[in-house]
N, C-alpha and C positions, 0 to 999 in steps of 0.2 A: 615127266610132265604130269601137272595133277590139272583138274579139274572141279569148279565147283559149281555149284547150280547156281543162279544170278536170281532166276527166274521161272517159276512153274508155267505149265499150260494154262490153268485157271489167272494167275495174275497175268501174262500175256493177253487173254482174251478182255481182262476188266481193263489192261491197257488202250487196246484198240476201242473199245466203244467209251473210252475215256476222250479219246483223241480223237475222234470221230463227233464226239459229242461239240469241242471245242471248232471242229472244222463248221458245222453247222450254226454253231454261236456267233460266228465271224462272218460267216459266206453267205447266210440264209438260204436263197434257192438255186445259187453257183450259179446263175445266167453269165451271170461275169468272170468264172472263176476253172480255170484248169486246173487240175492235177497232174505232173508228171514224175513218174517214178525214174529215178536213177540207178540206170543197166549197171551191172545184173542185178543188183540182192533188194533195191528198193523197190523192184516190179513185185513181187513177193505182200512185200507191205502194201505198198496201193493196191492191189487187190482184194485184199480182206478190207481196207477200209472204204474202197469201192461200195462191195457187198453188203455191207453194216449201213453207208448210207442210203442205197437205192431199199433195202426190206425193210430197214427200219425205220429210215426217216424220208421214203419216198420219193428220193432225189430222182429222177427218170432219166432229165437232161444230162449226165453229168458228160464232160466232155476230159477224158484221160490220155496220156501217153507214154511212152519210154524213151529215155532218152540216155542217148551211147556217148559216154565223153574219152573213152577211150584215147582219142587222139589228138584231144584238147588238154589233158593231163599235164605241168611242166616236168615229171619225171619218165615219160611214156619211152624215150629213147635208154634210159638207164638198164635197161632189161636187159639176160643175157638169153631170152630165149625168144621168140616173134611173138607180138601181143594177135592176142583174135578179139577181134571187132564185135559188138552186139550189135543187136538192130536197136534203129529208131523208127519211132512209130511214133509219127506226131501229125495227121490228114487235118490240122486245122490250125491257123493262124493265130501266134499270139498277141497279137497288137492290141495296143489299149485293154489285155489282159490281167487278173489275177492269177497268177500262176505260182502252185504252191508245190516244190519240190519234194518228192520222201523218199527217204534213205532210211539203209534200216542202224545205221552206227554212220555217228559223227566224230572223226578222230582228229583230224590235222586240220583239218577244212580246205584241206587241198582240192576233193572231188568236188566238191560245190563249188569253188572258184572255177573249175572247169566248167562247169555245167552252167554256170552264170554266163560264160565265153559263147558256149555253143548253142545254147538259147535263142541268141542275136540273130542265127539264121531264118527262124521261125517268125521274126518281127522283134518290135519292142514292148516289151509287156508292160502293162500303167504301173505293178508292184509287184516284186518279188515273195513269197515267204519260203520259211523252213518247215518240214519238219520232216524230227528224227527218233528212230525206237530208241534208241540209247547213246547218249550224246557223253562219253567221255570227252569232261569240261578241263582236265588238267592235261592236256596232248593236243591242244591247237596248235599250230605253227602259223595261223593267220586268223581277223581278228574277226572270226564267223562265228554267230550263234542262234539256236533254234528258234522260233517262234511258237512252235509246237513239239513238246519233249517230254517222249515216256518214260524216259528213267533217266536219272543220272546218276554216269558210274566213275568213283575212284579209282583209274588204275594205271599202274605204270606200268614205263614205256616197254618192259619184259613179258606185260601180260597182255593177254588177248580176249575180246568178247570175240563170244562167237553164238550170234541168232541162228537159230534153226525155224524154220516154219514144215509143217505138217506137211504142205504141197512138194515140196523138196528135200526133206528129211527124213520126214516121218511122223515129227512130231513136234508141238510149240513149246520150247524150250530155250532159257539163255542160259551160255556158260560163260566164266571167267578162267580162263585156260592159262595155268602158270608153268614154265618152264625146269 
C-alpha cells in the first residue's frame, strides 16, 4: 500500500478560508441559513469553517448541527459487523431553511442522498446546498454534485482519499492511498 500526499497543511487551511469566503458570498449574515455537518468526518470540517466565519467574518448567529445518516444509508444492512449510530444534534427547525451540508469527500453520493432523506425530520428546508473538501467527480453512482468544492480528485475506484484533520489526527493533511 503506498501513499501520496494530495495535500499540505498550508493548502488545506487556504482551502477552508477559500470555502468559507464563498459561504459568505452566498449567505451574507446566515439569518436564513444552517449548516450541517454530516456524522462522522464532515463535523471535523464544519468546525474549522465554523471558526473561520465567527473570527473572521463575524458571523455570531450562526446556527450549526450534525447530522447521523447511519440508518438512512440504502447499503446500512450489507454489513457483516453491527453499524454504531452517531449523534444528531440538530435543536432547531429547518423549515423555510437554507441548509448547507459539509462532508469532508464526496464519492458515490450515496451519503448525501441519505442525508437529504433524513433532513425531512427537521422540517422542509426552502434549498438545499453542498459542500465538499474533496469531491471525487469520476465515482458518483448518483447524479449529486457540490456547490461548494475544495478540490477535485481523479481517482479510481482502487484508491482512496483519506482527509485527516489536526483535531482527530494530528495533523491537516490529504492523502491518495493506493493499494
Amino acid at each position: 500500500m503506498s501513499q501520496k500526499v494530495l495535500l499540505t497543511a498550508k493548502e488545506v487551511q487556504i482551502i477552508l478560508q477559500r470555502l468559507a469566503c464563498q459561504l459568505v458570498e452566498n449567505h451574507s449574515d446566515f439569518s436564513n441559513t444552517v449548516l450541517i455537518g454530516i456524522q462522522p468526518r464532515g463535523i471535523f470540517l464544519l468546525n474549522r469553517l465554523q471558526e473561520i466565519l465567527e473570527k473572521e467574518y463575524q458571523i455570531n448567529d450562526l446556527k450549526t448541527g450534525q447530522l447521523d445518516i447511519t440508518f438512512y444509508r440504502d447499503d446500512f444492512r450489507r454489513s457483516d459487523k453491527p453499524l454504531e449510530a452517531n449523534k444528531t444534534k440538530i435543536d432547531f427547525v429547518v423549515e423555510d431553511k437554507r441548509v448547507v451540508f459539509i462532508d469532508d469527500v464526496l464519492y458515490t453520493g450515496r451519503s448525501i442522498r441519505a442525508a437529504l432523506t433524513a433532513i425531512q425530520s427537521f422540517g422542509r428546508p426552502k434549498e438545499i446546498e453542498l459542500l465538499s473538501f474533496i469531491d471525487r467527480r469520476f465515482s458518483r453512482h448518483l447524479p449529486i454534485q457540490p456547490d461548494y468544492n475544495g478540490r477535485q480528485v481523479d481517482a479510481i475506484n482502487e484508491e482512496k482519499v483519506k482527509v485527516n484533520w489536526k483535531e482527530n489526527e494530528g495533523e491537516d493533511i490529504v492523502y491518495l492511498i493506493s493499494k
